[in-house]
C-alpha positions in Angstrom: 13.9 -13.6 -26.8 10.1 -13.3 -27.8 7.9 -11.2 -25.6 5.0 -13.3 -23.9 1.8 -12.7 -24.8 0.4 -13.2 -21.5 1.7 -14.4 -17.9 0.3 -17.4 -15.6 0.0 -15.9 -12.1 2.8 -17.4 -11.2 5.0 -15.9 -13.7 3.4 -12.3 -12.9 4.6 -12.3 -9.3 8.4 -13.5 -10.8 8.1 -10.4 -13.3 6.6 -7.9 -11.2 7.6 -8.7 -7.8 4.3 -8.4 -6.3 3.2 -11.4 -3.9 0.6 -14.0 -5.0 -1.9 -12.5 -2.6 -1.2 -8.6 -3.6 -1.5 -9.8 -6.8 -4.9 -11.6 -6.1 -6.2 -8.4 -4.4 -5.1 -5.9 -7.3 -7.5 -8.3 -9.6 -10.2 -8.2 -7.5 -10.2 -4.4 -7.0 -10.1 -4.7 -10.9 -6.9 -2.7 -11.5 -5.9 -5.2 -13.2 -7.7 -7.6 -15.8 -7.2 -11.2 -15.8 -8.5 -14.0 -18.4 -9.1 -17.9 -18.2 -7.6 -20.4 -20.5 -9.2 -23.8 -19.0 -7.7 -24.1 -16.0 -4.9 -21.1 -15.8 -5.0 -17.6 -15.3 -3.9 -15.8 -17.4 -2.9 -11.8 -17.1 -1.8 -10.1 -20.7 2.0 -8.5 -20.5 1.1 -5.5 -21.9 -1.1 -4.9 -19.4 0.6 -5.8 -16.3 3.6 -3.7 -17.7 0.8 -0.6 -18.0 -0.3 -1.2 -14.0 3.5 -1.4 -13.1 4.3 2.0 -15.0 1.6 3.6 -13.3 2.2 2.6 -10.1 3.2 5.7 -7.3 7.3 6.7 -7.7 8.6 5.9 -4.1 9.5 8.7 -1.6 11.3 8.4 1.3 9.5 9.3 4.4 9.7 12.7 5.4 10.7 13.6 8.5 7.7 13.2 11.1 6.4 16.7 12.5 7.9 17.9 15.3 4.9 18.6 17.7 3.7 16.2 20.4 0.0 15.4 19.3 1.6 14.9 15.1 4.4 12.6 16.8 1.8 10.6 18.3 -0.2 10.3 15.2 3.0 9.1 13.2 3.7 6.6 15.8 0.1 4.8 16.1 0.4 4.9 11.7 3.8 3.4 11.9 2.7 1.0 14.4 -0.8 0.2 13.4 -1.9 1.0 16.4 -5.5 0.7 16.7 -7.2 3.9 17.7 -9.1 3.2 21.2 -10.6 5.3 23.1 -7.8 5.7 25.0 -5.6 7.0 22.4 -8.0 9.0 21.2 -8.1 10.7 24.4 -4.3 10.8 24.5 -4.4 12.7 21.0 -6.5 15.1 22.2 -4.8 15.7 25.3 -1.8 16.2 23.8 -3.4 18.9 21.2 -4.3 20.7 24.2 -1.0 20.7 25.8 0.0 22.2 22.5 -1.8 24.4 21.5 -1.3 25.5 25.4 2.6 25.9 25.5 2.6 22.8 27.4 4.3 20.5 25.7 
């Protein structure tokens, strides 16, 4: 089978597994190039294969850090909490309590 030359976008989310709107935001941070033809869109193989190679190597997460005020941080990050003022004030309560033996 013949290598393409280049992919439509929706052949580059099939081949990369990246969603359309991933995809859509990768080209208009300008990671990744795309040309027109007409109509289509068209991103070159050889460069979509280049973006996917250099992409991060996945790592588990690590465990979160024991102490109170790093737990709380990992929560609100895992749950996309947004940081009010009220959490903010909970963070730096619990800081306190630890850096005060109390927690």
């Amino acid at each position: 089978m013949n290598t393409p030359l280049a992919f439509t976008i929706p052949e580059a989310i099939k081949a990369s597994g990246l969603g359309r709107t991933t995809l859509y935001k990768i080209l208009k941070r300008r990671d990744l190039k795309a040309h027109k033809a007409g109509r289509r869109t068209l991103i070159r193989y050889a460069k979509l294969q280049q973006y996917m190679a250099a992409l991060p190597a996945y790592t588990p997460n690590k465990q979160p850090p024991a102490n109170a005020a790093m737990n709380a941080v990992h929560w609100c990050l895992l749950n996309r909490a947004l940081l009010t003022d009220f959490t903010i004030q909970l963070l730096k309560f619990l800081i306190f309590l630890q850096e005060n033996g109390g927690a």
